[in-house]
C-alpha positions as a Markdown table, in Angstrom:
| # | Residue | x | y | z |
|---|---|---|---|---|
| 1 | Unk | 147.7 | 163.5 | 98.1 |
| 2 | Unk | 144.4 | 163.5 | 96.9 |
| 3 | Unk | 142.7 | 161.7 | 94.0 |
| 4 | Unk | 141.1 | 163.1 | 91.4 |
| 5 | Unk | 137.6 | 162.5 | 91.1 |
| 6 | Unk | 136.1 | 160.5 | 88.2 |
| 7 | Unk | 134.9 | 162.6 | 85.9 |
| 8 | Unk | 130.8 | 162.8 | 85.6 |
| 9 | Unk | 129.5 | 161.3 | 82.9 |
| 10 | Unk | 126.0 | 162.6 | 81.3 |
| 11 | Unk | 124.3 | 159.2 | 81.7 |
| 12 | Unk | 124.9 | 159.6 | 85.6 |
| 13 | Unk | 122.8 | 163.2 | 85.5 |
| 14 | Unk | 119.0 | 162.3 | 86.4 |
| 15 | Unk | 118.0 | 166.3 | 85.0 |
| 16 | Unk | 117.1 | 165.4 | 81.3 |
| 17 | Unk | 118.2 | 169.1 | 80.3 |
| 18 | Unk | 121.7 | 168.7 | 82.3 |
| 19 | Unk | 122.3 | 166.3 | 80.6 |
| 20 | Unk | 121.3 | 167.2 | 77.4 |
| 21 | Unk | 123.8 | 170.1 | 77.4 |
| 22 | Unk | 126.7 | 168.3 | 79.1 |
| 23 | Unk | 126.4 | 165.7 | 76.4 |
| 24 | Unk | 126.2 | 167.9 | 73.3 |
| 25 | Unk | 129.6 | 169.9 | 75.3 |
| 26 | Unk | 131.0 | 167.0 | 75.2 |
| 27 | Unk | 130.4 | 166.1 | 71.7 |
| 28 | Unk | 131.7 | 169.7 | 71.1 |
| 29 | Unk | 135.0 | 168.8 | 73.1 |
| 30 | Unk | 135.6 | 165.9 | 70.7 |
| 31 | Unk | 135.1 | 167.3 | 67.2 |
| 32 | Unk | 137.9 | 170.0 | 68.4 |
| 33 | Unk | 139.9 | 167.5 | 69.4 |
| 34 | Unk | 139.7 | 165.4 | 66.4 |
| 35 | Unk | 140.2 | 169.2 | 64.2 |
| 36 | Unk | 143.3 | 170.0 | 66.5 |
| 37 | Unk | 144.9 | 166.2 | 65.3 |
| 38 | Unk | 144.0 | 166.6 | 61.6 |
| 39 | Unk | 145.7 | 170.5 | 61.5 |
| 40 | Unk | 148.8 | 168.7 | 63.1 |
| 41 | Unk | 149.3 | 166.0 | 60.4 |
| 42 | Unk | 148.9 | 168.3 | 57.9 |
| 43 | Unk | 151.3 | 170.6 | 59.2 |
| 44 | Unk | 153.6 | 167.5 | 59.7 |
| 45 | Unk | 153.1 | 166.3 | 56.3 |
| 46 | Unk | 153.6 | 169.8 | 54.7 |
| 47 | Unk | 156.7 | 170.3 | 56.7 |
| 48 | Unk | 158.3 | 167.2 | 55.7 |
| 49 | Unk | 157.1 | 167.7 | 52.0 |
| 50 | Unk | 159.4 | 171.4 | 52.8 |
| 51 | Unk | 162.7 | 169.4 | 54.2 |
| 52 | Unk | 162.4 | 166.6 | 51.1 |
| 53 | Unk | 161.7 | 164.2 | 53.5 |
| 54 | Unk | 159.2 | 161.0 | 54.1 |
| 55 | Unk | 155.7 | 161.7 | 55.2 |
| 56 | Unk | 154.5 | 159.7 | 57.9 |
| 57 | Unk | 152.8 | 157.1 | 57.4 |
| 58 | Unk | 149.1 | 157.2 | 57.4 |
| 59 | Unk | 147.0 | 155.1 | 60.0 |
| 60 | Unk | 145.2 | 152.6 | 58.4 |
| 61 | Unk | 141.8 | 151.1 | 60.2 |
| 62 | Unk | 141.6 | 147.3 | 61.1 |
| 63 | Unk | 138.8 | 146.1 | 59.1 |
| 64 | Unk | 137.4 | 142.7 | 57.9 |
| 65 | Unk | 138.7 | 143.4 | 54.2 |
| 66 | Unk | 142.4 | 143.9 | 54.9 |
| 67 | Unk | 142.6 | 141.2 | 57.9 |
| 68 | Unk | 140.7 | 138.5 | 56.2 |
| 69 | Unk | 142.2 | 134.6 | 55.9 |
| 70 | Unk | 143.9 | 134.2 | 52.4 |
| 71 | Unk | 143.2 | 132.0 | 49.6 |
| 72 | Unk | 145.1 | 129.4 | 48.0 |
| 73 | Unk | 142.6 | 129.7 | 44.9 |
| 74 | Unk | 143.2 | 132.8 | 44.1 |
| 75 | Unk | 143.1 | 133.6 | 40.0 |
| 76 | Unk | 146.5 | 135.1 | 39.3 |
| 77 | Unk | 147.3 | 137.0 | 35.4 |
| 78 | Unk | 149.7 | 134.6 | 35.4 |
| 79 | Unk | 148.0 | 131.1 | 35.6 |
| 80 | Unk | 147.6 | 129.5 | 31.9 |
| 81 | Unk | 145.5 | 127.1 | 33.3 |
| 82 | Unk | 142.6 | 129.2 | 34.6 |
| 83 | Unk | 142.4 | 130.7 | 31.2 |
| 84 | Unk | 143.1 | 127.3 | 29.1 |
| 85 | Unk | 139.8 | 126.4 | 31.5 |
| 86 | Unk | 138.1 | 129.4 | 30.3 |
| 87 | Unk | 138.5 | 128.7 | 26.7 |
| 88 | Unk | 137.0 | 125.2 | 27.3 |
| 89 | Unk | 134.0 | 126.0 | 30.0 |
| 90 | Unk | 130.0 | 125.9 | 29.8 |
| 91 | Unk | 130.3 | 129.8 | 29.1 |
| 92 | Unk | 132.9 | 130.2 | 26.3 |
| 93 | Unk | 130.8 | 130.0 | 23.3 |
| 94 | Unk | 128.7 | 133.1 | 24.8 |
| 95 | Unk | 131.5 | 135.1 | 26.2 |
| 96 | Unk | 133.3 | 134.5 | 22.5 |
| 97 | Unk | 130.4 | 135.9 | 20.8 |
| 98 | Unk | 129.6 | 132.6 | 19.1 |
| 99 | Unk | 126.1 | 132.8 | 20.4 |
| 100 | Unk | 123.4 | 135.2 | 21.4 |
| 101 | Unk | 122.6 | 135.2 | 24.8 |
| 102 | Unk | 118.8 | 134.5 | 24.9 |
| 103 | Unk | 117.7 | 134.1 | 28.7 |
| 104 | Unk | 114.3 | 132.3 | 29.4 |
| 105 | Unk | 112.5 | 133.6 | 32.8 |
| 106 | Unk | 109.4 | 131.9 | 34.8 |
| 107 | Unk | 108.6 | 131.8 | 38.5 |
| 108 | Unk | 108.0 | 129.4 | 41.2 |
| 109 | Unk | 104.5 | 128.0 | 41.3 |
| 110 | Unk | 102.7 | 130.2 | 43.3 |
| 111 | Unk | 104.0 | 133.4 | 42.3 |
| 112 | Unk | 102.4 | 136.4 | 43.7 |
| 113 | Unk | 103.1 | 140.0 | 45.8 |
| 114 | Unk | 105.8 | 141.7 | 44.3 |
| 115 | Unk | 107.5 | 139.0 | 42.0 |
| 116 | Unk | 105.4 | 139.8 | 38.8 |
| 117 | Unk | 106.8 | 143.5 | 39.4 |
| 118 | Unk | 110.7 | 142.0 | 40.0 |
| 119 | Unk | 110.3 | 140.2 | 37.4 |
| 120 | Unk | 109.0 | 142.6 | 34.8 |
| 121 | Unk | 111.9 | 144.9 | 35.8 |
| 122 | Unk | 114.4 | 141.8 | 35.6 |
| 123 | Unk | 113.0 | 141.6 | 32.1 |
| 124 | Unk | 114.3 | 145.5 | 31.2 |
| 125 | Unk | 117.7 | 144.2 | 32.8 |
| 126 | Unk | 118.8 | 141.7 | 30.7 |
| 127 | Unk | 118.3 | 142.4 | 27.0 |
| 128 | Unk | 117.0 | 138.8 | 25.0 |
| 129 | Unk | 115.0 | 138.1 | 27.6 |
| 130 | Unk | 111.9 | 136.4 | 27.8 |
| 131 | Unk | 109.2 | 135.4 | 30.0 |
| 132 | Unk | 107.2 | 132.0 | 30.2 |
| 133 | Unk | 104.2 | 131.4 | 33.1 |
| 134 | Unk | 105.8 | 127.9 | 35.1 |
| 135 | Unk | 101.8 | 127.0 | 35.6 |
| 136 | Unk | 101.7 | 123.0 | 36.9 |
| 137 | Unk | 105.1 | 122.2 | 35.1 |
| 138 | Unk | 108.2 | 120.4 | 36.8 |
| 139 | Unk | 111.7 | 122.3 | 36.5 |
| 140 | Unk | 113.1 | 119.7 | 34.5 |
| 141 | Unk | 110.0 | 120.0 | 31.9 |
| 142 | Unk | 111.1 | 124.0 | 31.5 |
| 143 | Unk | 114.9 | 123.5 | 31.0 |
| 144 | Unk | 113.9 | 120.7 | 28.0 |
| 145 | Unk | 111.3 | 123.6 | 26.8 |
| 146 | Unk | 114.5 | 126.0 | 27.2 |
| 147 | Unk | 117.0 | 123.6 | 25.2 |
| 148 | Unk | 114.1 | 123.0 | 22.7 |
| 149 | Unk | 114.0 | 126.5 | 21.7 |
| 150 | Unk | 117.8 | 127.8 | 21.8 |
| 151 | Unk | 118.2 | 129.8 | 24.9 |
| 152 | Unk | 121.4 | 129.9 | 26.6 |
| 153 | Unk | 120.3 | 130.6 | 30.1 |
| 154 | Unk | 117.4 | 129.9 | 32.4 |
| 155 | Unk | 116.4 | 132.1 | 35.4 |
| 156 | Unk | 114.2 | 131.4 | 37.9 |
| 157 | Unk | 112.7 | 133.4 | 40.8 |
| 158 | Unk | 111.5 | 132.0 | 43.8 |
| 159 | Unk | 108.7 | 133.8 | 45.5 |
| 160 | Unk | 107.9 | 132.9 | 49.4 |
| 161 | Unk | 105.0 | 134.5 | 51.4 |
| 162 | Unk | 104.8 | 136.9 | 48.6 |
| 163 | Unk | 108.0 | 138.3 | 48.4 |
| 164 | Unk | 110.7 | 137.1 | 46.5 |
| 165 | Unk | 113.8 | 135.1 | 48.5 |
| 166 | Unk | 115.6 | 133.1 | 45.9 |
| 167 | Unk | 117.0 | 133.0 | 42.4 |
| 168 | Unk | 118.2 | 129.8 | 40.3 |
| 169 | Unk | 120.5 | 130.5 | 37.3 |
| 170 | Unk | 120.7 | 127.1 | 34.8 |
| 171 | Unk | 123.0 | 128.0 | 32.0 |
| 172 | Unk | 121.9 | 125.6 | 29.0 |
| 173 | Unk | 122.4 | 122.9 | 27.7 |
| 174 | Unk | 124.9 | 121.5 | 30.2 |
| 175 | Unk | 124.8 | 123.9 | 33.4 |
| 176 | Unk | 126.3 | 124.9 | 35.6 |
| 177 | Unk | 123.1 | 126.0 | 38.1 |
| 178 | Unk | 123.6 | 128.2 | 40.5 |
| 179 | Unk | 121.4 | 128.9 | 43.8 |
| 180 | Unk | 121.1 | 132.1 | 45.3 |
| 181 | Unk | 119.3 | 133.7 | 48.2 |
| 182 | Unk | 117.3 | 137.2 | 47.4 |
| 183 | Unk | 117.5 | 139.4 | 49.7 |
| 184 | Unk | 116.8 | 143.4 | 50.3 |
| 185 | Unk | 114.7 | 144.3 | 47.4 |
| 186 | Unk | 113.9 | 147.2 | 46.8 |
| 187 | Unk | 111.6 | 148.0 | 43.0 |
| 188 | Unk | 111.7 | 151.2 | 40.8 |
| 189 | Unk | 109.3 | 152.5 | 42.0 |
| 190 | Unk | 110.5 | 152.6 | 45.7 |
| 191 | Unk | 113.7 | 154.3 | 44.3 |
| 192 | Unk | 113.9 | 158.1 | 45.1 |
| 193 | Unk | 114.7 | 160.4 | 42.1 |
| 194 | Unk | 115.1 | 157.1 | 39.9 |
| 195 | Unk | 115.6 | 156.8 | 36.1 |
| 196 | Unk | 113.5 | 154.7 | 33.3 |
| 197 | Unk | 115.9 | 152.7 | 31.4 |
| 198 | Unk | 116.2 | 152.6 | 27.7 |
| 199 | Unk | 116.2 | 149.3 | 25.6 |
| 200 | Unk | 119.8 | 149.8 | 24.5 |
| 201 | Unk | 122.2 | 146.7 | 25.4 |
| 202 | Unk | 123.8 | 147.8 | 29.3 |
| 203 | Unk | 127.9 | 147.4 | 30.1 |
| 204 | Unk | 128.6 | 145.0 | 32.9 |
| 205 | Unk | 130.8 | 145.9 | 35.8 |
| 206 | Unk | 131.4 | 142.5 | 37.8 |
| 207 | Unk | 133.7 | 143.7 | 40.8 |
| 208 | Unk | 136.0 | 141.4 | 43.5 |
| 209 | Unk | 134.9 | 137.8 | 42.0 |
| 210 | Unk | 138.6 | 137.1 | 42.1 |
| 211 | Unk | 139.0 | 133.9 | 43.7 |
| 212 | Unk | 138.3 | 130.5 | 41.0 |
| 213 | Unk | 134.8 | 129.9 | 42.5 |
| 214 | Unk | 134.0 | 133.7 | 42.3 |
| 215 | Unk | 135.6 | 133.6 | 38.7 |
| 216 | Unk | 133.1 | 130.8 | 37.4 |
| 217 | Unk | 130.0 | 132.9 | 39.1 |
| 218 | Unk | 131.3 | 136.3 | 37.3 |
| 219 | Unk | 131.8 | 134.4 | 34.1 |
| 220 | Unk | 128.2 | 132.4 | 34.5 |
| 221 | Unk | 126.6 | 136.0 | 35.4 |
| 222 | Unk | 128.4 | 137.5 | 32.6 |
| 223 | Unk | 127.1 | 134.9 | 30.1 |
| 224 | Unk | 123.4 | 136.5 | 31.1 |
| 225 | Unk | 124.1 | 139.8 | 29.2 |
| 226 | Unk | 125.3 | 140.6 | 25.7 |
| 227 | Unk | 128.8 | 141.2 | 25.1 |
| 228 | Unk | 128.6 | 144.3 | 22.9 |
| 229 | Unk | 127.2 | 146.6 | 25.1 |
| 230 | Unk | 125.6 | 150.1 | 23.4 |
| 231 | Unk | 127.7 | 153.1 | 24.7 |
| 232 | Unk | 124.8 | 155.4 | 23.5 |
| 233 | Unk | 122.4 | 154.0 | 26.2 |
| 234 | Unk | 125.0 | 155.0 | 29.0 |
| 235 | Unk | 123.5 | 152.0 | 30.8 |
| 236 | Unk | 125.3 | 150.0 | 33.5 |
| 237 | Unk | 124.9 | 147.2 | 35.1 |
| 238 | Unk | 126.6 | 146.4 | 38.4 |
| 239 | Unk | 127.2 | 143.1 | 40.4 |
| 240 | Unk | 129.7 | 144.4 | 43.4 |
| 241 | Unk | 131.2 | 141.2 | 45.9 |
| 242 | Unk | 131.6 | 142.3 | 49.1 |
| 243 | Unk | 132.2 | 139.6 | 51.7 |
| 244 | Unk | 130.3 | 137.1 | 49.7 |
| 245 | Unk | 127.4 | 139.2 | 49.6 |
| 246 | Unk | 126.5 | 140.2 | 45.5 |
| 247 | Unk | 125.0 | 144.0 | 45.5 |
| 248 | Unk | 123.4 | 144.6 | 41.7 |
| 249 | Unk | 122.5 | 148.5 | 41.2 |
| 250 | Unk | 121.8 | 149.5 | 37.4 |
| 251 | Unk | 122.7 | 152.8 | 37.0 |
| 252 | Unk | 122.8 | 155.0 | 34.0 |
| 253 | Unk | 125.3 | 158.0 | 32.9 |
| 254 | Unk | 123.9 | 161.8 | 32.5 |
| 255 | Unk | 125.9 | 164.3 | 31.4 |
| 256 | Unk | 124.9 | 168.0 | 32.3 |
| 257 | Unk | 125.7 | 171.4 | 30.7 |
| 258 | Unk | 125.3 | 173.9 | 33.8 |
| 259 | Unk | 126.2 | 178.1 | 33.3 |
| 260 | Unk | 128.1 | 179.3 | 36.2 |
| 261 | Unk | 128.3 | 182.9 | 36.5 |
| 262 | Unk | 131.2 | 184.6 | 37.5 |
| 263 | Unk | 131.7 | 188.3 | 38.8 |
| 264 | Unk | 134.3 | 190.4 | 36.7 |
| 265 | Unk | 137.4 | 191.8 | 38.9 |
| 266 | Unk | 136.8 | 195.2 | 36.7 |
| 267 | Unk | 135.9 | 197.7 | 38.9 |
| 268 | Unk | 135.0 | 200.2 | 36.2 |
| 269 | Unk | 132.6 | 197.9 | 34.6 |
| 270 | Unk | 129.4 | 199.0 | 33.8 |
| 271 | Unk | 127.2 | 196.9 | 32.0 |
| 272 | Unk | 125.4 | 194.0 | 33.4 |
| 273 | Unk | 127.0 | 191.4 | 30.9 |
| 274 | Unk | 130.9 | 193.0 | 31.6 |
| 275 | Unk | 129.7 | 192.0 | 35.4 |
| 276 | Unk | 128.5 | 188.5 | 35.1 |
| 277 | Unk | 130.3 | 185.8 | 33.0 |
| 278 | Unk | 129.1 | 182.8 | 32.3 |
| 279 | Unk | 131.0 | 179.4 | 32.2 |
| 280 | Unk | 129.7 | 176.1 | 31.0 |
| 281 | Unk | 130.5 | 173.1 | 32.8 |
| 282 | Unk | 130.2 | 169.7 | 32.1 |
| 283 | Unk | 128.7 | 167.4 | 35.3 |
| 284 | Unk | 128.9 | 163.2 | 34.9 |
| 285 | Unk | 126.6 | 161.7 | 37.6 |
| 286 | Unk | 124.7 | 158.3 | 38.1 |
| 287 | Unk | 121.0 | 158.3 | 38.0 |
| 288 | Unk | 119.3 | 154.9 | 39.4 |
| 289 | Unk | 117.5 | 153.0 | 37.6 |
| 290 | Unk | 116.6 | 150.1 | 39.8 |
| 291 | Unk | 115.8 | 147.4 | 40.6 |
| 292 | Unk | 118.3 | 146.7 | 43.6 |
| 293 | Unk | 118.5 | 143.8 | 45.6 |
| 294 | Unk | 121.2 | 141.4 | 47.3 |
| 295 | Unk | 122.5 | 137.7 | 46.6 |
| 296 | Unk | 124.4 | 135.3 | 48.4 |
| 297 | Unk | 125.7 | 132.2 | 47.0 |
| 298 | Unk | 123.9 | 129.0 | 49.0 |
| 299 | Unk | 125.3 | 126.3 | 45.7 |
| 300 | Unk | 126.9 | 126.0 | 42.7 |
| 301 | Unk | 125.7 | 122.3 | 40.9 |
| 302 | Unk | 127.3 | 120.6 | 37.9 |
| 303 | Unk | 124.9 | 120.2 | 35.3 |
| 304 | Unk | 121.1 | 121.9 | 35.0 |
| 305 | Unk | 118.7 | 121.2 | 38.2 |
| 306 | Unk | 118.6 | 117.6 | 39.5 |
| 307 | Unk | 118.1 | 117.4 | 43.1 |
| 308 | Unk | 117.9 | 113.8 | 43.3 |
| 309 | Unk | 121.3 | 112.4 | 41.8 |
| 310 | Unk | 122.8 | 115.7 | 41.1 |
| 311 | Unk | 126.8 | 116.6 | 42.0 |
| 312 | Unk | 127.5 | 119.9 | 43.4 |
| 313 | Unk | 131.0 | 121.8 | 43.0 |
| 314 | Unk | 130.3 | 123.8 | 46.7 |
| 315 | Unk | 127.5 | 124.1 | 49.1 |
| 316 | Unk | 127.5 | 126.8 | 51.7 |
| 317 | Unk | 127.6 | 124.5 | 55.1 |
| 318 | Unk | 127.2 | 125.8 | 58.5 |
| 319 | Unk | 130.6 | 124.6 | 60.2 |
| 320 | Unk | 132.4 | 126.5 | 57.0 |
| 321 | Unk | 131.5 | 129.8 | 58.8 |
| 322 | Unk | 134.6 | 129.1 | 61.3 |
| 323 | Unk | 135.7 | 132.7 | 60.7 |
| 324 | Unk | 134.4 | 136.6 | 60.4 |
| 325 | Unk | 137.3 | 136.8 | 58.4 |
| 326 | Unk | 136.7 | 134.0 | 55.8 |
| 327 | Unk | 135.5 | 134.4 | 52.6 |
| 328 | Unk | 135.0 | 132.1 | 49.0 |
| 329 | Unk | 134.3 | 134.6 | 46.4 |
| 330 | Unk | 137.0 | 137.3 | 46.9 |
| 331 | Unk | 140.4 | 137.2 | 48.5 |
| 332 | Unk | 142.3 | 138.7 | 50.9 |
| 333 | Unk | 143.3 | 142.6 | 50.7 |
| 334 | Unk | 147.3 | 141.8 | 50.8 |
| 335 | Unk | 146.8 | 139.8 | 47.3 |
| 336 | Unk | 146.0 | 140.6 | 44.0 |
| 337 | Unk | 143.7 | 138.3 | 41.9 |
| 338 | Unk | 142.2 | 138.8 | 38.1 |
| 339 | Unk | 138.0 | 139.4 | 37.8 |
| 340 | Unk | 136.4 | 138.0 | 35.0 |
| 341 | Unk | 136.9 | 139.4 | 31.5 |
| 342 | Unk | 133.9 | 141.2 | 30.9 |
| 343 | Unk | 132.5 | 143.6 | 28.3 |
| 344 | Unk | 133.4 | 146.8 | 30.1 |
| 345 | Unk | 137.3 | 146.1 | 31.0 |
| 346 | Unk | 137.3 | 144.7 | 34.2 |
| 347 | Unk | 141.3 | 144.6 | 35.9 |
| 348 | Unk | 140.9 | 146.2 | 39.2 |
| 349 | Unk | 138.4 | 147.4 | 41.3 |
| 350 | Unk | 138.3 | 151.1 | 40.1 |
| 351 | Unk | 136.9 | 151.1 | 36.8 |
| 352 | Unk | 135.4 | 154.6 | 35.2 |
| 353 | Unk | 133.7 | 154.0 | 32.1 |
| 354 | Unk | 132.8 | 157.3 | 30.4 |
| 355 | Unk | 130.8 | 156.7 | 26.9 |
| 356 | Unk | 128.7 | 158.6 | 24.9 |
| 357 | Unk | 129.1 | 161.4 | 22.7 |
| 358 | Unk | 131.2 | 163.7 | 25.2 |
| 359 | Unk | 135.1 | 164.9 | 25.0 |
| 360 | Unk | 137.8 | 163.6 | 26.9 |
| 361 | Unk | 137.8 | 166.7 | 29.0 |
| 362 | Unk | 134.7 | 165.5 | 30.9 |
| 363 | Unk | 136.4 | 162.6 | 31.5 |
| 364 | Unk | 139.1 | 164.2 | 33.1 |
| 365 | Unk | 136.3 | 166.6 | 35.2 |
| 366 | Unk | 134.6 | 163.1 | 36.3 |
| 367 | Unk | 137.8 | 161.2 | 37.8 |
| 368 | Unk | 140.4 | 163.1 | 39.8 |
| 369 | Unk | 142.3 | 160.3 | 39.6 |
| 370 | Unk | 143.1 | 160.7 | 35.6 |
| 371 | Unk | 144.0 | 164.4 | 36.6 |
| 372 | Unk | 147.5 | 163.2 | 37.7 |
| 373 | Unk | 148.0 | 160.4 | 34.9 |
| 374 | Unk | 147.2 | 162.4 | 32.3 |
| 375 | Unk | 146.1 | 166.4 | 32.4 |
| 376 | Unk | 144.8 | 168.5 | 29.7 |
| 377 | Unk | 146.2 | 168.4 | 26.3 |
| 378 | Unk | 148.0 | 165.6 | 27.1 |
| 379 | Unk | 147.9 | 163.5 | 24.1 |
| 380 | Unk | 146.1 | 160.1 | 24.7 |
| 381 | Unk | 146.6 | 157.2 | 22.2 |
| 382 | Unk | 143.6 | 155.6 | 20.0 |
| 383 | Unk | 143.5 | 152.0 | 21.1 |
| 384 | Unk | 141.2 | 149.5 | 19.3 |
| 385 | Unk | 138.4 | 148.2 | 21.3 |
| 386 | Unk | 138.2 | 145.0 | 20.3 |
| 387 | Unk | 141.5 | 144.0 | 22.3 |
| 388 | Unk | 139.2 | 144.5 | 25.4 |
| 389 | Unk | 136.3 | 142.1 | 24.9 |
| 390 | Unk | 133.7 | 143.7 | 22.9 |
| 391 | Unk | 132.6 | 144.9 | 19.4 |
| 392 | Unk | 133.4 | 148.8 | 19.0 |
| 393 | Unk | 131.0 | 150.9 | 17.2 |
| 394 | Unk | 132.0 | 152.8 | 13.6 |
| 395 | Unk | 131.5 | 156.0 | 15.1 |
| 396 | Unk | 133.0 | 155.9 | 17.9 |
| 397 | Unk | 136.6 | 156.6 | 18.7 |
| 398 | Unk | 138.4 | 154.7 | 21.9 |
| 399 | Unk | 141.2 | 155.7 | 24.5 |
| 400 | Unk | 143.0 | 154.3 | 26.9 |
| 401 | Unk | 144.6 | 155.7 | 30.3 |
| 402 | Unk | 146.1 | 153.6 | 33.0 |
| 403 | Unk | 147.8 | 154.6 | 36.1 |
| 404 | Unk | 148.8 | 152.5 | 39.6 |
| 405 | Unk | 146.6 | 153.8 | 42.6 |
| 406 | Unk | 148.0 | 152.1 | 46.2 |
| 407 | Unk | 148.9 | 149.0 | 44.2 |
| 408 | Unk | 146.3 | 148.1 | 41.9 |
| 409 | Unk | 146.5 | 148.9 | 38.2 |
| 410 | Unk | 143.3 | 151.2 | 37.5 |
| 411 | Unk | 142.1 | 152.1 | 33.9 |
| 412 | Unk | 140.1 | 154.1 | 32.2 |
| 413 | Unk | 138.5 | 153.4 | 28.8 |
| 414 | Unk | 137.0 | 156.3 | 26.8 |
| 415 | Unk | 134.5 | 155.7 | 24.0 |
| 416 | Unk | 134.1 | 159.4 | 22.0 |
| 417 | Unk | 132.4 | 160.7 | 19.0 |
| 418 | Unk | 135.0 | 163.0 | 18.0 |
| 419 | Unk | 139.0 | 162.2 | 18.1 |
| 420 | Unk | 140.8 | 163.7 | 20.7 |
């Protein structure tokens, strides 16, 4: 018997156009294939939805999230120490409301290129902020000047070759300071279709800091920012863990009214307004405001800046990076962890804030989620917004949805002119 011959592939065909159309025939093959498998589940899954039986069970990809090593320091709801420890840390008298975050910003030395720019936009950021040239003076000389003059938090950008590669967060008067690397910075005005942001105070969305070193980061980035955010302003503020890497986007909410016209099933219609009929629609969507860059954590020191006799709580080694899989901000997929308390409700990792003066309807348009936890004219208790972490505003009127999506608890806040 025969064998059969190994098929051709199109990288063995010298003829560029042969192999051009055997490779896009090929590509065709595949996409069918993949079409032919997704009909069948869904005709396996809608025939076992018929019988009242169990659907199979969806494939789940391998990935870095869900296989990563666990953590013993995970923060759990539970643990009355972590939050005994947060009632007694550097950052409780902010995050309390005690004191006004005021946040002091200078440079490196030799600051040039694009860190003026970074840091001008930095400055729109974080509300209470203000900038003071470094010039010839030590570090130590501007975190005295700092404590001198009542500010809670000093920021400091690094520039190197012109282009900014490192941030240093002091909070005052007794630290911690934090050391990050910069990296993938991109300005407003390199942002396609971006927004200019208004001076109204932002929320904070700090997502996945949910082991206890990524809790005291979240809480020491948290202490930056006020913690009664303006719902008006629609601003938000994102920091988003992912594998130790910190993304910040600031984004900020636009509501749209757009007409869509609908034909009229009336045959015997005449008129050109019995024809088309208009319906209004409500559109939530994100509009960028910028800057965005990247941060990973290199140390985290007790104390402000000492280099010289200075202790430090962790330092990113080398020989820690044993793993792919191994992580010290976040924790493994298979376990559940708390993020810090923050001004926009933060308990899992699919948060929706809507706010503004809209209805709870275009809430519901905006997360399909809330469609099946709670539908139209389903009635939707007032909650008081002070329970959550912030100050809530006279005129505005505050509800609260929850439902459980694959395990994690997700909620939805709504702040609303009108009652619902």
């Amino acid at each position: 018997m025969k064998e059969k011959p190994d098929p051709v592939l199109p990288s063995q065909i010298k003829n560029k156009e042969k192999r051009s159309e055997m490779h896009a025939k090929l590509k065709r093959e595949k996409k069918a294939q993949k079409r032919k498998l997704a009909r069948e589940r869904d005709q396996a899954a809608k025939l076992s939805a018929d019988l009242g039986e169990q659907p199979p069970e969806k494939q789940v990809p391998r990935t870095i999230e869900n296989t990563r090593e666990p953590d013993e320091t995970v923060c759990r709801p539970d643990d009355e120490e972590l939050f005994a420890g947060n009632d007694a840390d550097e950052f409780s008298a902010v995050l309390k409301q005690q004191i006004a975050p005021k946040v002091l910003i200078t440079t490196c030395r030799f600051n040039s290129g694009r860190g003026p720019a970074f840091i001008e936009e930095l400055m729109q950021v974080i509300p209470n902020s203000h900038y003071v040239k470094r010039g010839t003076y030590e570090l130590k000389k501007i975190v005295e000047y700092a404590n001198n003059r009542g500010f809670t938090s000093l920021v400091v950008v690094h520039t190197n070759r012109r282009e900014p590669d490192a941030l240093l967060i002091i909070n005052l008067p007794d630290g911690p300071t934090a050391h990050f690397k910069l990296s993938k910075l991109v300005l407003r005005k390199d942002i396609k279709n971006h927004g200019n942001p208004t001076s109204h105070k932002p929320e904070l969305v700090l997502n996945n800091f949910t082991t206890r070193l990524g809790h005291r980061i979240g809480r020491m980035i948290q202490s930056i920012f006020p913690q009664d955010p303006n719902f008006r302003g629609r601003r938000v503020v994102t920091f988003h863990n992912q594998r130790d890497y910190i993304f910040f986007r600031h984004h900020r909410y636009i509501f749209e009214t757009k007409e869509n016209k609908i034909a009229s099933k009336d045959k015997k219609a005449k008129t050109s307004e019995s024809k088309n009929q208009s319906e209004k629609q409500v559109i939530c969507r994100l509009q960028e405001c910028g800057p965005r860059f990247t941060l990973k954590l290199i140390t985290l020191q007790h104390g402000t800046f000492d280099t010289k006799s200075g202790e430090y709580e962790w330092v990113h080694k080398p020989d820690m990076d044993t793993s792919r899989r191994r992580f010290f901000l976040s924790l493994s997929s298979n376990c559940r962890g708390i993020t810090p308390h923050c001004s926009c409700l933060l308990l899992s990792m699919q948060e929706l804030i809507i706010a503004g003066p809209m209805f709870f309807e275009v809430a519901i348009a905006t997360s399909g989620a809330m469609t099946a936890a709670a539908a139209p004219g389903h009635r939707i208790p007032e909650v008081n917004a002070s329970h959550y972490g912030f100050h809530p505003l006279s005129l505005l009127h505050y509800y609260h949805v929850s439902w459980v999506d694959d395990g994690i608890v997700c909620v939805l806040l709504i702040a609303a002119e009108s009652s619902v």
